[in-house]
Every structure is written in structure tokens, then in C-alpha cells.
C-alpha positions in Angstrom: -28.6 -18.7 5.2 -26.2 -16.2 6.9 -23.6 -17.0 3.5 -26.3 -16.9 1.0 -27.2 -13.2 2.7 -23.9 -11.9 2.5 -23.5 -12.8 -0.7 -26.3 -11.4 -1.9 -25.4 -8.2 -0.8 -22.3 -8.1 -2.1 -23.7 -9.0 -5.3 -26.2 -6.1 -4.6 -23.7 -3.7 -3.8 -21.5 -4.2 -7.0 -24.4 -4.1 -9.2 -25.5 -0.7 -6.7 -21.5 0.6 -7.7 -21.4 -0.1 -11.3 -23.3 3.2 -12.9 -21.7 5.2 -10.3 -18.1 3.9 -10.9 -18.5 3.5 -14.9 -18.5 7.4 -15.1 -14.9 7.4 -13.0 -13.9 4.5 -15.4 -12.7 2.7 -13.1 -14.2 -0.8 -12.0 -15.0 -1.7 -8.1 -11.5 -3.4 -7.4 -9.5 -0.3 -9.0 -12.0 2.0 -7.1 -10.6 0.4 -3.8 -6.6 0.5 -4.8 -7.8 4.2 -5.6 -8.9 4.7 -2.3 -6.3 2.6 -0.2 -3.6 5.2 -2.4 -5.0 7.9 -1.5 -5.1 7.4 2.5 -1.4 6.2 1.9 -0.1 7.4 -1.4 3.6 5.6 -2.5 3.6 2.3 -0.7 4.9 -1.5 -1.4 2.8 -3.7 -3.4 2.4 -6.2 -0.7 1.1 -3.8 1.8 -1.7 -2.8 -0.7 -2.4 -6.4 -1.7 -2.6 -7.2 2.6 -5.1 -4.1 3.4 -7.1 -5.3 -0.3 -7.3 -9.0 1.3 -5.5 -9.7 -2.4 -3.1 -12.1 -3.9 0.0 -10.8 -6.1 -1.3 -12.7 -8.8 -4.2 -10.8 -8.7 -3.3 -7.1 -7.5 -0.2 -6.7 -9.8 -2.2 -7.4 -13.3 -4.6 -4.6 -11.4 -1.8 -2.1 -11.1 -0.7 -2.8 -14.5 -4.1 -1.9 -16.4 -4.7 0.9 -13.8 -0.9 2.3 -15.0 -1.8 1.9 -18.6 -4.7 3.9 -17.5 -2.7 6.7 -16.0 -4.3 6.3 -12.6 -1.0 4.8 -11.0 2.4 4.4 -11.3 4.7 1.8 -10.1 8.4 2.6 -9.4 10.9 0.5 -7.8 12.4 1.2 -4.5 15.8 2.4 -4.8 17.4 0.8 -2.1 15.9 -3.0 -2.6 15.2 -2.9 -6.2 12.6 -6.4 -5.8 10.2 -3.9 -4.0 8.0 -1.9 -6.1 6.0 1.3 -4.8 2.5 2.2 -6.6 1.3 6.2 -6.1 -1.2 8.1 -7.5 -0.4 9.8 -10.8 -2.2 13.5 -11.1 -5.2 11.8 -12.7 -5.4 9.2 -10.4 -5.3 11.4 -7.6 -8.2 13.5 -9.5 -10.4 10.4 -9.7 -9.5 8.9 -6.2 -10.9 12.7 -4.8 -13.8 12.1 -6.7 -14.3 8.6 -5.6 -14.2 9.3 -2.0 -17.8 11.1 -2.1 -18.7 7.8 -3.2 -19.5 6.1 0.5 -21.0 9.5 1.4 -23.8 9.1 -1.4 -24.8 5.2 -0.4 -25.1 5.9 2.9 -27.5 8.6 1.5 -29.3 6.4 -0.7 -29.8 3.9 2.2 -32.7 4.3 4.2 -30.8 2.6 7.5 -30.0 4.5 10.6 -26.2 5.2 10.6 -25.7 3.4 13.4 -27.6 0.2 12.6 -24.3 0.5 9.3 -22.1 0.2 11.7 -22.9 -2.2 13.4 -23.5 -4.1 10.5 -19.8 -3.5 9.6 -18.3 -4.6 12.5 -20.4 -8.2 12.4 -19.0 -8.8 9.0 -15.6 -7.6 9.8 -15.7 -9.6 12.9 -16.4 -12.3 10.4 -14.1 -12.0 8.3 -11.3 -12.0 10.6 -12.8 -15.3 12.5 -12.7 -17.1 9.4 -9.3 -16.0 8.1 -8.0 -17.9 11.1 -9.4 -20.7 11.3 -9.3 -23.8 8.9 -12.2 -25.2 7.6 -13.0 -28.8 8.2 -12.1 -31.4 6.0 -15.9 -32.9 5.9 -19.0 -31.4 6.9 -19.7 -32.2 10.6 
């Protein structure tokens, strides 16, 4: 039941993040490329996509539709022209401020001791990284 649980909360919290992130106009995965940006603004597509746990087919049609939105730019390195940075743009940096009162406000509408949260997060992290390294079976045991 321990995947079913986990699942279920993630489909929780992305139903929990959806009227607070339509406002922003941004959807959850753009909220965290926000984020990431603004703790390290102008930095290679591949170390985004490795924090984001996300492909290149998946990040760079992100980046495009957030840079159609004005919330990034992409420019490419000017010594290796095959490596493109991503920043913030003005607006993006506006709405990344804004989103980062976001995790303040859950935590406040959670009725769970702070430190009961982190503990939680460092299970499923721990979790995460376990299974990352490892390779599944080829038949169930």
C-alpha cells in the first residue's frame, strides 16, 4: 500500500496546488523550474533537468512555453554554443518571488507538527534515491 499512499498524495497535492498556482499562471512543473531559477538564476539546461529529476525531452518543450510566456529566457553559452543557459526574465523573477510564499502557506494549511514534515520528507527522499539506484526485477519475486 506504501505506492498507492504516495501516490495519492501526490495526486492530493497537485489538485491542493492548482487554484493557488492558476492565479501565478503557471502550472506545478513551471512552478518548480521557477523556483530551481530563482535559487540559481542563468544555469545549463541539463543541470535544471538533473535537480527537476527531468528528461530533455521533457524540460526543453517546458522552457519553450515558459519563454513564450516571458517567464524565462534561454541564451546560449558563448563559449560552447551546444549549451544553452535559462534565467529568469523580470516577470519571471516577479512570479518566482511570489511563488516562494507558496510552501510557507501549505505548511500553514496543514494541521501536522513541522517536524512530523520533515521527517516525512526525508523517508520519501530517502526513497527516492534507493530506487533510482537500483534496478527493478525482471518478474515479481
Amino acid at each position: 500500500m506504501l505506492c498507492f499512499n504516495l501516490y495519492a498524495v501526490s495526486h492530493a497535492f497537485n489538485r491542493f496546488y492548482q487554484p493557488i498556482l492558476d492565479p501565478l499562471g503557471i502550472t506545478y512543473p513551471q512552478y518548480l523550474v521557477l523556483l530551481a531559477l530563482r535559487h540559481e538564476d542563468k544555469r545549463g539546461v541539463g543541470s535544471l533537468g538533473r535537480e527537476l529529476m527531468l528528461d530533455t525531452n521533457t524540460l526543453s518543450p517546458l522552457l519553450k512555453r515558459m519563454e513564450i510566456a516571458g517567464l524565462v529566457g534561454r541564451t546560449r553559452q558563448a563559449d560552447d554554443e551546444r549549451r544553452v543557459l535559462v534565467h529568469l526574465t523580470e516577470r519571471g523573477q516577479e512570479i518566482a518571488a511570489r511563488a516562494a510564499q507558496i510552501p510557507d502557506c501549505i505548511l500553514s494549511c496543514l494541521d501536522m507538527p513541522e517536524s512530523d514534515l520533515q521527517q516525512a520528507t526525508e523517508i520519501v527522499s530517502r526513497l527516492r534515491r534507493m530506487l533510482a539506484d537500483i534496478d527493478p526485477p525482471k518478474t515479481p519475486a
